[in-house]
C-alpha positions in Angstrom: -94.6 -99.3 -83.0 -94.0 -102.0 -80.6 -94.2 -101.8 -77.0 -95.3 -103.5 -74.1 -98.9 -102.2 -73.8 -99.2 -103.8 -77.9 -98.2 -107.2 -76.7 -100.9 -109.6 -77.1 -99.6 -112.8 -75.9 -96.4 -111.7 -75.2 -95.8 -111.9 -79.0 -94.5 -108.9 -80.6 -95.9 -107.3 -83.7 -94.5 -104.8 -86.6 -96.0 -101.0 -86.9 -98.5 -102.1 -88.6 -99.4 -104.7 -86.4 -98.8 -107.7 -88.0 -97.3 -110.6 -85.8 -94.3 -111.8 -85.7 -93.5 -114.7 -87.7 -92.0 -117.8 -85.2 -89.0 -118.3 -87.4 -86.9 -115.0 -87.8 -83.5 -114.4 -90.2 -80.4 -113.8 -88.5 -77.4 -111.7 -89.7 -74.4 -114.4 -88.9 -74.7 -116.5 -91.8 -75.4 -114.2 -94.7 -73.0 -111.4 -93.2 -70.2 -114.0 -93.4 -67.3 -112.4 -95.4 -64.1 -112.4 -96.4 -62.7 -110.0 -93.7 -65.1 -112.2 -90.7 -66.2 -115.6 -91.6 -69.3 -116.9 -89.8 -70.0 -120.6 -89.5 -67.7 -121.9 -92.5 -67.4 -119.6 -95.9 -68.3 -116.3 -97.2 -71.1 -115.3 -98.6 -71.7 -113.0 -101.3 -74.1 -109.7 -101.4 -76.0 -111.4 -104.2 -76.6 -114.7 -102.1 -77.3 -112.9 -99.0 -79.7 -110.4 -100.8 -81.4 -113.4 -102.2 -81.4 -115.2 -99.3 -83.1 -112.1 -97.2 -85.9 -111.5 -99.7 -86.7 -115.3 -100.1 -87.1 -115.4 -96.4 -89.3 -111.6 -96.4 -91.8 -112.9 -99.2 -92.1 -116.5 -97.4 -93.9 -115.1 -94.3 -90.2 -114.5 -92.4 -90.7 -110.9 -91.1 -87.9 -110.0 -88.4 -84.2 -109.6 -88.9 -81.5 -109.5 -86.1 -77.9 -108.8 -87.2 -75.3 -107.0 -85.3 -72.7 -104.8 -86.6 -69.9 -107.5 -85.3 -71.6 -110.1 -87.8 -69.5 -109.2 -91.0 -71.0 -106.8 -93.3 -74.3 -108.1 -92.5 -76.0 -104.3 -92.0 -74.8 -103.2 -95.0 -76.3 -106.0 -97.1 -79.9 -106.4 -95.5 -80.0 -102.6 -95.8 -80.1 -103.5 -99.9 -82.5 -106.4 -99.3 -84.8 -103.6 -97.4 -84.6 -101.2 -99.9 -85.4 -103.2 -102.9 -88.2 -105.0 -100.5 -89.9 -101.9 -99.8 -92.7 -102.3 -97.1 -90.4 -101.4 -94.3 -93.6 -100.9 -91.9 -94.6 -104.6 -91.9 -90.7 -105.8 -90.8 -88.8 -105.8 -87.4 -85.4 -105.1 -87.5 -83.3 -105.8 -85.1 -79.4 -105.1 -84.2 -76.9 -104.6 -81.7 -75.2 -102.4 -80.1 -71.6 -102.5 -77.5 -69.6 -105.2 -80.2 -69.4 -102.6 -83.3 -65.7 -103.0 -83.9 -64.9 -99.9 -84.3 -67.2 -97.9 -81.5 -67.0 -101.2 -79.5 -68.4 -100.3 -75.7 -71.2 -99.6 -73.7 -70.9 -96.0 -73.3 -73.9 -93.4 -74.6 -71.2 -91.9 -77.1 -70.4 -95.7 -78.2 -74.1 -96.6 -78.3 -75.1 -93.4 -80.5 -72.1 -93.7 -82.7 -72.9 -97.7 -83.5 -76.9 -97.0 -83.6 -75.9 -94.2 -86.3 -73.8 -96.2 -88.4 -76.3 -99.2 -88.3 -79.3 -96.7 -89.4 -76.8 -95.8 -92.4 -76.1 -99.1 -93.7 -79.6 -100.7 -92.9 -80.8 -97.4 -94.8 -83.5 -97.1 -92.7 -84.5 -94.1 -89.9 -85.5 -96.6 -87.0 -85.1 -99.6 -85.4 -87.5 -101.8 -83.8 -85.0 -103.4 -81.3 -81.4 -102.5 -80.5 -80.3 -105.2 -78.1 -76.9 -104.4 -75.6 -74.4 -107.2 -77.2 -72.2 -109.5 -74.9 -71.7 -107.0 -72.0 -69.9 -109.0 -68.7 -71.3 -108.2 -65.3 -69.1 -105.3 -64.9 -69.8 -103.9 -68.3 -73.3 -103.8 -67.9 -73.3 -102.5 -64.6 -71.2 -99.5 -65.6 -73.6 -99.0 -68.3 -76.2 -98.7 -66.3 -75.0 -96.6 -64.0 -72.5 -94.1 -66.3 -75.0 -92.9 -69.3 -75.3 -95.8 -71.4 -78.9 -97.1 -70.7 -79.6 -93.4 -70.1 -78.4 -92.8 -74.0 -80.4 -95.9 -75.0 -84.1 -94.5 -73.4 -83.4 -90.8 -74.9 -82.8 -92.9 -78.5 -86.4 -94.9 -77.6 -88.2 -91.6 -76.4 -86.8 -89.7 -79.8 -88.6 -92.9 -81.4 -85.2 -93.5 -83.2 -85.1 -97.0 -81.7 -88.5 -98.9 -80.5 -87.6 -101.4 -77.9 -84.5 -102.1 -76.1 -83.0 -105.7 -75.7 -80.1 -107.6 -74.3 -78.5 -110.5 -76.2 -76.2 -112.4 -74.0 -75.1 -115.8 -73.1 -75.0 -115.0 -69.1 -78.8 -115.6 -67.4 -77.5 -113.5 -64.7 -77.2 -110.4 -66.4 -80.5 -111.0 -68.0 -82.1 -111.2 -65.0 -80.7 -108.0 -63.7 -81.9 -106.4 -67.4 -85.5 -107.5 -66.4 -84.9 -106.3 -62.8 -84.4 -102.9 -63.8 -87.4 -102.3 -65.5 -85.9 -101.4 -68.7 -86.5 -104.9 -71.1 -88.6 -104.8 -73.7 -86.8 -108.2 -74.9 -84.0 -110.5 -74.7 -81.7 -112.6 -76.9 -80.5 -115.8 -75.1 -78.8 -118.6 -77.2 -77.9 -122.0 -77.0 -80.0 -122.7 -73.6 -83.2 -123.9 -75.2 -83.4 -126.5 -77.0 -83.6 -130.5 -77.4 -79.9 -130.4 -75.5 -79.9 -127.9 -72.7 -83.3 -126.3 -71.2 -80.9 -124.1 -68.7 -82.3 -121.1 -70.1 -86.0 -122.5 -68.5 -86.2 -120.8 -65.5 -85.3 -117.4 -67.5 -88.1 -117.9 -70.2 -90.7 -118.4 -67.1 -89.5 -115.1 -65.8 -89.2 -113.2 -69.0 -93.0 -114.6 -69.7 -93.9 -113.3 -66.4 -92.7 -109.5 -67.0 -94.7 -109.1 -70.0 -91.0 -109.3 -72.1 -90.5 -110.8 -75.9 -87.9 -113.4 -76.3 -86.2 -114.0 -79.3 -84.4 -117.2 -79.0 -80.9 -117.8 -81.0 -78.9 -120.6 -82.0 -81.7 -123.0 -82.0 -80.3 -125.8 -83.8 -76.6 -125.4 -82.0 -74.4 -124.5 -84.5 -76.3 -126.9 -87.1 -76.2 -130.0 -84.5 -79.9 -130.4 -84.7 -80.3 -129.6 -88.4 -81.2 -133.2 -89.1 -77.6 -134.0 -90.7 -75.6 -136.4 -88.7 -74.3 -134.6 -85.8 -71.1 -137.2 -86.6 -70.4 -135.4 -89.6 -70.6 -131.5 -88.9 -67.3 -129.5 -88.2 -68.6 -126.4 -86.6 -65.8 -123.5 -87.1 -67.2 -120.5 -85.7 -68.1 -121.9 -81.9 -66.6 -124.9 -79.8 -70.1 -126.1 -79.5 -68.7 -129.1 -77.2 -68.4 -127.4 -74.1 -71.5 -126.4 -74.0 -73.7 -129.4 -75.6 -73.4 -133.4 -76.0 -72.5 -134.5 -79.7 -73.1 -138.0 -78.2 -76.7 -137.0 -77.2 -77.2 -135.5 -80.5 -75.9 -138.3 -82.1 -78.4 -140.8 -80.0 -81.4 -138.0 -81.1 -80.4 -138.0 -84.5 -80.2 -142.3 -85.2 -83.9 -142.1 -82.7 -85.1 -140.2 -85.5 -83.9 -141.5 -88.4 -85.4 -144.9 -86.8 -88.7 -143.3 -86.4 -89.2 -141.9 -89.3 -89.0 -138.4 -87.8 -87.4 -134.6 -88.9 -85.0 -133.7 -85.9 -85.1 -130.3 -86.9 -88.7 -130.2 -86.7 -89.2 -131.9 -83.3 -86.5 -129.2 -82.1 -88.9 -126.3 -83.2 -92.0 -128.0 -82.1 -90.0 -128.3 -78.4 -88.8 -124.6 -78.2 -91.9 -123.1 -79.8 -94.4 -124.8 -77.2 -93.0 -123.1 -74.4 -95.4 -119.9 -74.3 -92.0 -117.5 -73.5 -90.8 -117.6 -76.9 -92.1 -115.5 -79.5 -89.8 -116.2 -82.4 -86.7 -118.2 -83.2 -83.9 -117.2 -84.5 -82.2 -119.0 -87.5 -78.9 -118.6 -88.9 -79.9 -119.3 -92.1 -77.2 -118.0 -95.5 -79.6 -119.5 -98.4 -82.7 -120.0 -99.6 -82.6 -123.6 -99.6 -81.9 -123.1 -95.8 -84.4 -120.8 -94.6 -87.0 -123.0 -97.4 -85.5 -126.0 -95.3 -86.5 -124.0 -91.2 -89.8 -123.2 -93.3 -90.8 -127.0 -94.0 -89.8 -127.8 -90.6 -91.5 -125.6 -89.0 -94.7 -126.1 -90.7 -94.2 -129.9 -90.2 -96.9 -131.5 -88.3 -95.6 -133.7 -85.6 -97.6 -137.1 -84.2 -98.2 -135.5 -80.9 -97.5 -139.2 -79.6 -94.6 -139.6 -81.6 -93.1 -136.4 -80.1 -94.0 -137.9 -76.3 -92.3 -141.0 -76.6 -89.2 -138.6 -77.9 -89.4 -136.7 -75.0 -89.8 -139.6 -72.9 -86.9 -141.2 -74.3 -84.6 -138.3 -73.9 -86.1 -137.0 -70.5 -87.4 -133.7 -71.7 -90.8 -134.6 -69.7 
């Protein structure tokens, strides 16, 4: 069981206690299907399933999906069952997004917690994490049942932790405020192009609470391939990053010799806050491809004169 008096170095750990891998699958990619396309194509059960148990039996051992991300649930809950060893994984969903009991009321919560246990054929879940909520939404949640639902669900041990994914740091730091996190889910603030979500990680670190960070690579912009050349479909990545800066990183790196991808994990995964990164992986070849970056071993002075280059010092 996780909870916050098993954290050892703010790192969280399955029921049976093993660690958290730093690279985690996300349910995006392979939950891509005809009906909700993700990223750019569909991806069948068979290629998902294989993706999932490639990423399980390579030292990957947390999964966060969301019932919004396609028929994602349904298809890891095959990959789990013909895994087995459901003790040693963390899986993690959302709930307030399902799109049919979309909201943040207890009676939307339970309903969406319910279905998810059905199609992730499983009787628990090691984080559910409130999905996408606006400052209103969350406060009314708070205040009219919907946390309340969410604790009753954690004390009946039907869910272990509770989180919050959500692009607003404000209503992050209201989650921590209230005494409630267990973990949170911010994405696309930390990373070689924006560090916004800095100040949150310090605070997060501070309160004892697990971060799992998503979209790590921005939509695929620091996946090593020329930024130039990648049309990203699912998320108007512009507003929110610099393709010219990602460009500039990307020709730096080809010049020196250098993976992009793994200088980007190498960044995020030094900053103590973050227990595990989120990648939206939809093959093996791509999860196999996180793995070798991850595992790459960076010329610490290499990776100085990057950061110098780019002020990230």
């Amino acid at each position: 069981m996780i909870n916050k008096s098993q954290l050892k170095d703010n790192s969280f750990s399955s029921v049976d206690h093993t660690p958290v891998f730093p690279l985690s699958l996300g349910g995006a990619g392979i939950g891509s299907c005809n009906e909700n396309i993700f990223f750019q194509e569909a991806i069948s059960e068979k290629q998902a399933v294989e993706t999932i148990l490639y990423a399980l039996e390579n030292g990957i051992n947390l999964i966060d999906t969301s019932p919004f991300y396609g028929n994602s649930e349904k298809k890891i809950g095959i990959a789990l069952q013909e895994y087995g060893n459901r003790s040693s994984l963390v899986i993690s969903t959302k709930a307030g997004t399902h799109p049919i009991y979309k909201g943040y009321s207890g009676e939307n919560f339970r309903k969406s917690i319910e279905n998810s246990l059905k199609l992730l054929q499983t009787d628990y879940l090691d984080i559910v994490h409130i999905h996408d909520p606006s400052t209103i939404e969350f406060k009314n949640m708070m205040e009219n049942g919907g946390m309340e639902t969410l604790l009753r669900l954690k004390e009946e041990k039907i869910i272990r932790n509770i989180g919050l994914g959500v692009r607003d740091h404000h209503i992050h730091f209201q989650f921590i405020a209230s005494g409630y996190a267990d973990a949170i889910l911010p994405y696309l603030d930390y990373n070689l192009l924006s560090t916004k979500a800095g100040p949150l990680l310090e605070t997060a670190h501070k309160n004892n609470i697990s971060v799992l960070l998503g979209s790590a690579l921005c939509m695929g912009i620091l996946s090593g391939k020329n930024p130039a050349d990648i049309n990203i479909r699912h998320y108007d990545i512009e507003k929110d990053v610099s393709i010219e800066k990602a460009i500039q990183m990307y020709l730096w790196c080809c010049k020196n010799e250098v993976n992009l991808m793994a200088l980007n994990y190498q960044f995020i995964l030094n900053n103590p806050a973050v227990n595990t990164i989120i990648i939206g992986a939809s093959s093996k070849e791509e999860v196999e491809k996180s793995l070798h970056a991850y595992k790459e071993n960076i010329n610490p002075n290499l990776m100085k004169l990057f950061l110098q280059q780019f002020n990230l010092l």
